[in-house]
C-alpha positions as CSV (number, residue, x, y, z in Angstrom):
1,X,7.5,-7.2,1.1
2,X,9.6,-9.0,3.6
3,X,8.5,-10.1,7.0
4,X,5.4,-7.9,7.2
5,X,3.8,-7.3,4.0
6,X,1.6,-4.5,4.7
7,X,1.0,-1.3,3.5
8,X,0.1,1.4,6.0
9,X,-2.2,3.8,4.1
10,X,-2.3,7.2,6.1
11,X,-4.9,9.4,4.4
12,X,-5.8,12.7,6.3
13,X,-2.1,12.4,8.0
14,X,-0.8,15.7,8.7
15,X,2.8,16.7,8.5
16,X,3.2,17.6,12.0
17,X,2.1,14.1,12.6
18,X,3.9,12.4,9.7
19,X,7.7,11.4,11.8
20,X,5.4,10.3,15.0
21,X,3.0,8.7,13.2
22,X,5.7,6.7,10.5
23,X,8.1,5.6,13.7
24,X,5.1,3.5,15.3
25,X,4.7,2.0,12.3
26,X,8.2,0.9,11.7
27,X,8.3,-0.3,15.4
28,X,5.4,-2.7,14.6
29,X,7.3,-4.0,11.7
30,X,5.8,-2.1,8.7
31,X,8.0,-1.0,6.2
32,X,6.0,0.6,3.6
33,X,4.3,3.9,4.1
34,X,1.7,5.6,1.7
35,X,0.5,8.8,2.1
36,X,-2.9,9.5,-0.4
37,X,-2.7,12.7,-2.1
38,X,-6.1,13.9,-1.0
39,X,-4.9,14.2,2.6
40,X,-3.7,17.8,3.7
41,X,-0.3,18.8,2.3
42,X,0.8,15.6,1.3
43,X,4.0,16.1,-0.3
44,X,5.4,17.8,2.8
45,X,4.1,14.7,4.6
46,X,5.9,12.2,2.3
47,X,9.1,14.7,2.5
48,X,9.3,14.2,6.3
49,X,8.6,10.3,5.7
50,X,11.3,10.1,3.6
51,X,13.6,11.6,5.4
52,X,13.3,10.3,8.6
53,X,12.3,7.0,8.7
54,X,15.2,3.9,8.4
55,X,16.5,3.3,5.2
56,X,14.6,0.0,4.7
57,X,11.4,1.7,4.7
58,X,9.3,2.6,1.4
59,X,7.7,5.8,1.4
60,X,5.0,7.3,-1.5
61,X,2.2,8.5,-2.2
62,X,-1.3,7.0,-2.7
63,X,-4.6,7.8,-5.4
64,X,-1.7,9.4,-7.8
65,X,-4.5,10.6,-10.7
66,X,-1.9,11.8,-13.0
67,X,1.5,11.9,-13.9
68,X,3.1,15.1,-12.6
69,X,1.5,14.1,-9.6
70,X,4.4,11.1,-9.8
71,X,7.1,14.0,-10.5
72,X,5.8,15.8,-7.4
73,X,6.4,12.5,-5.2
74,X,9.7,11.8,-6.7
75,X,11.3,15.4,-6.0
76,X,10.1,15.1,-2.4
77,X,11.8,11.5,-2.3
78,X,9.1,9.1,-2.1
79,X,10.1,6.0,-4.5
80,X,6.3,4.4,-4.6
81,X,3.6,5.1,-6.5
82,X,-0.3,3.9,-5.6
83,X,-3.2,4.0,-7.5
84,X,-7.1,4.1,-7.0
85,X,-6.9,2.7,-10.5
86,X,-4.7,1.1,-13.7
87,X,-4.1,4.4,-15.6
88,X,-1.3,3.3,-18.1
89,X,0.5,6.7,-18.2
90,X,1.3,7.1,-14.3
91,X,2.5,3.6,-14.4
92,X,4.5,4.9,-17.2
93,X,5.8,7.6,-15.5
94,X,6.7,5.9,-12.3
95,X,8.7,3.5,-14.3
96,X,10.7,6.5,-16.0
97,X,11.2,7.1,-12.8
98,X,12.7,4.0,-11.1
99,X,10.0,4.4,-8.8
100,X,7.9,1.4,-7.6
101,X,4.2,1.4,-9.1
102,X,1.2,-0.5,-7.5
103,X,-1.9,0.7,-9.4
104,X,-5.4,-0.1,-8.3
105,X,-7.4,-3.4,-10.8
106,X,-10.6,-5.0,-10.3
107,X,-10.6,-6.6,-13.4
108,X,-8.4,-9.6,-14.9
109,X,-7.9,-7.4,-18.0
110,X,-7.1,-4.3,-16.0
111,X,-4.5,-6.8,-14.1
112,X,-3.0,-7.9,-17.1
113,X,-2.6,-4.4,-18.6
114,X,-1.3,-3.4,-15.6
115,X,1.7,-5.6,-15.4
116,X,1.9,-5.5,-19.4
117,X,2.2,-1.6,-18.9
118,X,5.0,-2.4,-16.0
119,X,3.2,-2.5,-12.7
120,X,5.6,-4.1,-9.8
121,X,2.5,-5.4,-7.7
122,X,-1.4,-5.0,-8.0
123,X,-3.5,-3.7,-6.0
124,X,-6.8,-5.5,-5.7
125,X,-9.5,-2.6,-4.7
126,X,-12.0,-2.5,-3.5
127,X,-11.6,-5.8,-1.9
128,X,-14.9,-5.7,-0.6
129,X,-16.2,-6.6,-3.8
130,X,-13.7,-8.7,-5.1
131,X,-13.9,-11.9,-2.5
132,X,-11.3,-14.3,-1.7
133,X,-12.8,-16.6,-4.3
134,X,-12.5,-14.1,-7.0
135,X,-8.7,-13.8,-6.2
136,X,-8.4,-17.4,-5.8
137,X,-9.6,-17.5,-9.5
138,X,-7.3,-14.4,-10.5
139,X,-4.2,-16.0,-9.2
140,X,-4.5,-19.5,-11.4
141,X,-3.9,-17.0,-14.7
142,X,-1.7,-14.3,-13.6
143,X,1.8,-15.0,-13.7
144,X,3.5,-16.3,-10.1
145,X,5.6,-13.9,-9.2
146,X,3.1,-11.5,-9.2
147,X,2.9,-9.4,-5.9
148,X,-1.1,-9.2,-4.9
149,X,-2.4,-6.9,-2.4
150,X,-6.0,-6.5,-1.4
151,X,-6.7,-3.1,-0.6
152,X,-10.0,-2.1,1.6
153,X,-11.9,-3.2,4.5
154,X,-8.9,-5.3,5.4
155,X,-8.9,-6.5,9.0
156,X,-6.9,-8.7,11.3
157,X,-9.6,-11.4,12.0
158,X,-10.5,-11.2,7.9
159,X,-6.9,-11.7,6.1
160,X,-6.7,-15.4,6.4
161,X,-9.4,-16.3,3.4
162,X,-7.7,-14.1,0.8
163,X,-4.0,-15.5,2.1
164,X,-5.1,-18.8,1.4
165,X,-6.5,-17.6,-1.9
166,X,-3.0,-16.4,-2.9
167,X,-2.7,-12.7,-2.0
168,X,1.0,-11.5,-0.6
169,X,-0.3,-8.9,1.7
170,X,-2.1,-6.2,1.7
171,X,-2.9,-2.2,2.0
172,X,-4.2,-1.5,5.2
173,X,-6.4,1.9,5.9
174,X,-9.0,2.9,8.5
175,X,-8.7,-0.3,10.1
176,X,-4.9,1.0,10.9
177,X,-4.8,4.7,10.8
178,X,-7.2,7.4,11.1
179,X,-6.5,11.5,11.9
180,X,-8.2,11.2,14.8
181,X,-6.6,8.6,17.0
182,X,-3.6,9.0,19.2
183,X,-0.1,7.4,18.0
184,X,-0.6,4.7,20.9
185,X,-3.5,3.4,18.6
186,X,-2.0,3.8,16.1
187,X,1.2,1.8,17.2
188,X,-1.6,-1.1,19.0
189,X,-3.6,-1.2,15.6
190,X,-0.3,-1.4,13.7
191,X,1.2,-4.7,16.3
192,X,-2.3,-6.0,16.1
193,X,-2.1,-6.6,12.0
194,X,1.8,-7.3,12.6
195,X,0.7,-10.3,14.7
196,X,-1.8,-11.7,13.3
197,X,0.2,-11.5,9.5
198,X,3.1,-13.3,11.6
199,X,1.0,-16.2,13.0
200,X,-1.3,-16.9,10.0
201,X,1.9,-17.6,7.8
202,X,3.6,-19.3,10.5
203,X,0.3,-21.8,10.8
């Protein structure tokens, strides 16, 4: 959460993909990397992640349903934990872990459990339901330092509304990454969020 905020979600990335794929990232300034569960072999993906990208960058797993799932990400060296939703035990688990935890809310009370339970960020999803208004209104109660990502349908041309509303960054998925475009996309989808992050905070 440094000079570009955003999480690259990579669902359907393949491990023979996964050190391509993860270096044009980090070129465009990302430095947080989430590979969903539901996308094939995932663990070896997150392993090869891990393992070769920079030391600066934050690799882990995404929709993490249940808690051995988090011991499966940790003994292939990912160190963060996503979720689709604010399931108390994985957050649990993750913290046992040392591991950084962003579960998925879309309710104040689901927030507020979230970070009671010992969530490092939240993960507003989907964020095409919940407008910049709504997180406007969320971030007068929850407590400052509280890291907000929106999560889902996220674009360069629509980030500005929920910055001004008080979001930190956000979780970036088709819009960035599919399976089926080439790592040149990839890498111009990835500078094209980089961008437009860096000039809407410097304006």
């Amino acid at each position: 959460m440094t000079d570009v905020p955003l999480v690259a979600i990579l669902r359907g990335l393949r491990p023979d993909a996964a050190e391509t794929v993860g270096l044009a990232l980090v070129e465009a300034g990302f430095r947080i990397i989430e590979v969903p569960l539901n996308s094939p072999e995932p663990f070896r993906s997150i392993e090869i992640l891990a393992k070769t990208m920079p030391g600066d960058v934050l690799v882990g797993a995404g929709t993490v349903l249940d808690p051995q799932q988090v011991d499966g990400v940790r003994d292939v060296g990912g160190k963060l934990i996503v979720m689709p939703h604010a399931d108390l035990d994985v957050i649990q688990r993750a913290k046992d872990h040392r591991m950084i935890c962003t579960p998925g809310v879309a309710t104040p009370t689901e927030a507020f459990a979230a970070l009671k339970a010992g969530a490092d960020a939240i993960k507003v999803f989907p964020a095409e339901a919940i407008p910049p208004a709504v997180v406007k209104a969320w971030r007068a109660v929850l407590p400052k330092e509280t890291i907000v990502l929106p999560v889902g349908g996220i674009k360069p041309d629509n980030m500005k509304p929920y910055i001004d509303a008080g979001a930190n960054g956000f979780g970036l998925g088709s819009a960035l990454f599919t399976p089926s475009l080439t790592v040149e996309e990839i890498g111009r989808n990835a500078r094209a969020f980089s961008s437009a992050w860096k000039d809407l905070r410097a304006g």
